[in-house]
N, C-alpha and C positions, 0 to 999 in steps of 0.2 A: 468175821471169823468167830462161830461159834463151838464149844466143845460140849457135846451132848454125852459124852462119855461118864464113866466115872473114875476116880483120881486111880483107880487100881487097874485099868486098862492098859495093857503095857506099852500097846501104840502110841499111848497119849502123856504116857513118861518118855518115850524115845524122844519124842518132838520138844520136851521141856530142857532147860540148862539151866544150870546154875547162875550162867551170867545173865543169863536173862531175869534172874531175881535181881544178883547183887545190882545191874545197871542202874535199880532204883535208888539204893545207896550210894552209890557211886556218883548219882546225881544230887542229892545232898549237900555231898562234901565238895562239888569240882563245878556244881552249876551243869549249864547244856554240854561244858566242853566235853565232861569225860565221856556222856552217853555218846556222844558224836562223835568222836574219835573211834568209840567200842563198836557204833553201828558201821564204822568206815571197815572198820576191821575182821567184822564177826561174820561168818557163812552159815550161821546157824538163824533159821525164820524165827525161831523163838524170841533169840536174843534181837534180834535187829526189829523184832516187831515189838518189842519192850521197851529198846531203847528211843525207838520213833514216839512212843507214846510220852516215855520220862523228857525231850526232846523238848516237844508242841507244848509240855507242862509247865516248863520251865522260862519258854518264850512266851506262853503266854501270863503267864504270873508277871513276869517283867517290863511286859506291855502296858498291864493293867498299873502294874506299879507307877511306868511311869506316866500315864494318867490321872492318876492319883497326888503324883507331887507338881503334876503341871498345873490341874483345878485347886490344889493347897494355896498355889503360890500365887495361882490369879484371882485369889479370895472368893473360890464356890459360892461363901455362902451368903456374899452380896449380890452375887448375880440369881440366887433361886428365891432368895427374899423381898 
Protein backbone atom coordinates (compact mmCIF):
# COMPACT_ATOMS: atom_id res chain seq x y z
CA UNK A 1 0.00 0.00 0.00
CA UNK A 2 1.66 2.88 -1.44
CA UNK A 3 0.32 6.81 -1.26
CA UNK A 4 1.83 8.70 -4.11
CA UNK A 5 -0.17 11.60 -3.37
CA UNK A 6 0.48 14.62 -1.52
CA UNK A 7 -0.76 15.22 2.26
CA UNK A 8 -3.22 17.95 0.74
CA UNK A 9 -5.01 15.65 -1.61
CA UNK A 10 -8.24 15.35 -0.18
CA UNK A 11 -8.89 11.60 -1.19
CA UNK A 12 -5.90 10.88 0.77
CA UNK A 13 -7.26 12.73 3.98
CA UNK A 14 -10.86 11.05 3.58
CA UNK A 15 -8.94 7.59 3.75
CA UNK A 16 -6.91 8.71 7.08
CA UNK A 17 -8.45 8.64 10.90
CA UNK A 18 -7.55 9.62 13.75
CA UNK A 19 -7.65 6.35 15.23
CA UNK A 20 -5.54 5.11 13.10
CA UNK A 21 -2.77 7.51 14.51
CA UNK A 22 -3.83 7.18 18.21
CA UNK A 23 -3.77 3.06 17.79
CA UNK A 24 -0.06 3.75 17.98
CA UNK A 25 -0.49 5.12 21.42
CA UNK A 26 -2.84 3.16 22.39
CA UNK A 27 -0.33 0.49 21.96
CA UNK A 28 2.03 1.85 24.17
CA UNK A 29 0.01 2.03 27.02
CA UNK A 30 -2.27 -1.44 26.58
CA UNK A 31 0.44 -3.64 24.76
CA UNK A 32 -1.10 -5.77 21.48
CA UNK A 33 -4.46 -5.76 23.38
CA UNK A 34 -5.92 -2.52 22.83
CA UNK A 35 -4.66 -2.40 18.97
CA UNK A 36 -6.64 -5.62 18.79
CA UNK A 37 -9.59 -5.02 20.19
CA UNK A 38 -9.58 -1.53 17.92
CA UNK A 39 -8.77 -3.62 14.87
CA UNK A 40 -11.79 -6.03 15.95
CA UNK A 41 -13.84 -3.04 16.00
CA UNK A 42 -12.78 -0.51 13.53
CA UNK A 43 -14.38 -0.45 9.62
CA UNK A 44 -12.29 2.12 8.73
CA UNK A 45 -8.80 0.37 6.22
CA UNK A 46 -6.73 3.09 7.75
CA UNK A 47 -7.31 2.33 11.23
CA UNK A 48 -7.27 -1.48 10.84
CA UNK A 49 -4.27 -1.30 8.75
CA UNK A 50 -2.42 0.70 11.60
CA UNK A 51 -3.46 -1.22 14.13
CA UNK A 52 -2.36 -4.69 12.11
CA UNK A 53 0.99 -3.05 11.90
CA UNK A 54 1.25 -1.70 15.87
CA UNK A 55 -0.05 -5.61 16.27
CA UNK A 56 2.97 -7.60 14.47
CA UNK A 57 5.10 -4.69 16.54
CA UNK A 58 4.24 -5.59 19.52
CA UNK A 59 4.37 -9.60 19.16
CA UNK A 60 7.22 -9.26 17.82
CA UNK A 61 9.22 -7.12 20.17
CA UNK A 62 8.02 -9.85 22.76
CA UNK A 63 9.12 -12.70 20.74
CA UNK A 64 12.51 -11.27 20.54
CA UNK A 65 12.24 -10.43 24.24
CA UNK A 66 11.70 -13.61 25.10
CA UNK A 67 14.68 -14.96 23.31
CA UNK A 68 16.55 -12.73 24.84
CA UNK A 69 15.87 -13.87 28.50
CA UNK A 70 15.77 -17.54 27.39
CA UNK A 71 19.90 -17.18 25.86
CA UNK A 72 20.32 -14.72 29.46
CA UNK A 73 19.41 -17.52 31.40
CA UNK A 74 21.08 -20.39 29.42
CA UNK A 75 24.27 -18.36 29.77
CA UNK A 76 24.74 -17.11 25.82
CA UNK A 77 27.96 -16.28 26.54
CA UNK A 78 29.40 -19.78 27.33
CA UNK A 79 27.86 -21.24 24.58
CA UNK A 80 29.54 -18.44 21.89
CA UNK A 81 32.83 -18.44 23.68
Amino acid sequence: MTFTATLSDPELSDKRSIGGILVHLLGLFTGFLGPLILYAVSDNEFTRTNARHTINWHVTVAVLMIVALVMFFLGADEITS
